[in-house]
C-alpha atoms as a printed R data frame, in Angstrom:
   type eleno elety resid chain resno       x       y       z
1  ATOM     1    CA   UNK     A     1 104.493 177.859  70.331
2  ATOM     2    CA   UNK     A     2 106.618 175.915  72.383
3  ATOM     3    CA   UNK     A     3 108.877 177.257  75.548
4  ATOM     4    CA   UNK     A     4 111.632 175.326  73.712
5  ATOM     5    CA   UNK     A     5 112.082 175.594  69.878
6  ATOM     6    CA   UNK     A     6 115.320 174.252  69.467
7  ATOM     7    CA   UNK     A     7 113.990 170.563  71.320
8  ATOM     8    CA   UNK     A     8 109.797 170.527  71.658
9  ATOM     9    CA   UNK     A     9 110.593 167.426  73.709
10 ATOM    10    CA   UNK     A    10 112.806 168.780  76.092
11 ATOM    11    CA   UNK     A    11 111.454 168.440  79.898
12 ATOM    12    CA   UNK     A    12 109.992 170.710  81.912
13 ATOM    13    CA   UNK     A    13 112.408 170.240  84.879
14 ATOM    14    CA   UNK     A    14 110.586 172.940  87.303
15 ATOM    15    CA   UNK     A    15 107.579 170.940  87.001
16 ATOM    16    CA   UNK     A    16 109.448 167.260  86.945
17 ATOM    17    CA   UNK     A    17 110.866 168.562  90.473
18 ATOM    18    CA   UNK     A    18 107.661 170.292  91.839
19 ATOM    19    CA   UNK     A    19 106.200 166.425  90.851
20 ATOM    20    CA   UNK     A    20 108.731 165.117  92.452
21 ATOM    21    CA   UNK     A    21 108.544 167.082  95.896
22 ATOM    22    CA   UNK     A    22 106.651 165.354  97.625
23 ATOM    23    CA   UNK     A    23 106.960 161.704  96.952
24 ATOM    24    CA   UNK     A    24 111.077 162.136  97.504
25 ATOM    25    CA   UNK     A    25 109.838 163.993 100.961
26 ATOM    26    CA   UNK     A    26 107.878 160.742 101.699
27 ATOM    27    CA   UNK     A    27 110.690 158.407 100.632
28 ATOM    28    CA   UNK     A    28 113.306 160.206 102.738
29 ATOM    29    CA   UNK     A    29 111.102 160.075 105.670
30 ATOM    30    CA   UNK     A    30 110.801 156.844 105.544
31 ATOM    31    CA   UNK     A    31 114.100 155.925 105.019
32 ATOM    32    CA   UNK     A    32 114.844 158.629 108.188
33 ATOM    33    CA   UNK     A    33 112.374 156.308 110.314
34 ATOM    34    CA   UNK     A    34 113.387 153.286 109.351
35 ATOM    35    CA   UNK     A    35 116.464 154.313 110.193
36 ATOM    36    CA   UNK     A    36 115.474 154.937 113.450
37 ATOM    37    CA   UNK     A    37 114.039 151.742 114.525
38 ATOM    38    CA   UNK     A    38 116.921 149.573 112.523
39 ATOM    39    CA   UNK     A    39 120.086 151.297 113.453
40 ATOM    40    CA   UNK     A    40 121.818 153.383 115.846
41 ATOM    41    CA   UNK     A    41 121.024 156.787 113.990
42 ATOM    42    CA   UNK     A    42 118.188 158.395 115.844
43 ATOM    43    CA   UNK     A    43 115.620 160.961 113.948
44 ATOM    44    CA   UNK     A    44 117.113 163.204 115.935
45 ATOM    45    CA   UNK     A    45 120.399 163.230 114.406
46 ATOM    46    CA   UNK     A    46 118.991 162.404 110.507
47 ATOM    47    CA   UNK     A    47 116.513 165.110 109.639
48 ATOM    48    CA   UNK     A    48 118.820 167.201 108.114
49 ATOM    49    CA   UNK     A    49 118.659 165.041 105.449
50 ATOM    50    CA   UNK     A    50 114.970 166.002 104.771
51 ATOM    51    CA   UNK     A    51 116.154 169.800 103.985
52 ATOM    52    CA   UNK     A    52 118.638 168.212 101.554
53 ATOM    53    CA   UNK     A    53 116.439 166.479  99.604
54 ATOM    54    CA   UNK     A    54 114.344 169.636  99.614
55 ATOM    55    CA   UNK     A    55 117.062 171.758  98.625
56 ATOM    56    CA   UNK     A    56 117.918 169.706  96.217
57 ATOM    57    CA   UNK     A    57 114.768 169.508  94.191
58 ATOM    58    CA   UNK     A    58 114.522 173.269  94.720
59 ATOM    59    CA   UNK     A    59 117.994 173.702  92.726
60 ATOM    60    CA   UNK     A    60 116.603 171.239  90.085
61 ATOM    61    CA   UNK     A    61 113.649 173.529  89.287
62 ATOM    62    CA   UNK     A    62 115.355 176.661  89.114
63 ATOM    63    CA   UNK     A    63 118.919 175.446  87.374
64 ATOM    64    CA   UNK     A    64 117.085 175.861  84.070
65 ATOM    65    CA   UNK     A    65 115.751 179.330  84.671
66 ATOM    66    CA   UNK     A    66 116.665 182.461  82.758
67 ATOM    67    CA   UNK     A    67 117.379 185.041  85.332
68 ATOM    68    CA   UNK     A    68 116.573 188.060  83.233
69 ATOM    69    CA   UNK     A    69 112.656 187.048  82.373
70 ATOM    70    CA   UNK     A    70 111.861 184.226  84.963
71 ATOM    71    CA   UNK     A    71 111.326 181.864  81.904
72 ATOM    72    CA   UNK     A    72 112.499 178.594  81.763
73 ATOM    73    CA   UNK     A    73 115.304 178.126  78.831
């Protein structure tokens, strides 16, 4: 039975964003580094941005959680 019976198709957006992790964390780093070597914004003063991105994704896989069971909706 599917985890969704109203839409069969619907996505799986915990595992879209745990897919997603890590080539967004490779994509921000080097966007961060080139960054670095291109402009006046050091590393130094752009890795925050790498939490973001994290955070982000992290948000993404548990907005469609239902906080009673764990399950996804």
């Amino acid at each position: 039975m599917s985890p969704h019976p109203e839409n069969p198709l619907s996505p799986d957006y915990a595992a879209l964003a745990r897919a997603l992790r890590g080539p967004a964390i490779m994509i921000t780093l080097g966007l961060l580094f080139l960054l670095n070597n291109f402009t006046r914004f050091g590393f130094e003063e752009t890795w925050p941005a790498i939490l973001i991105v994290v955070g982000a994704l992290s948000l993404i896989g548990y907005g469609r959680r239902d906080p009673r069971s764990g399950d996804l909706r």
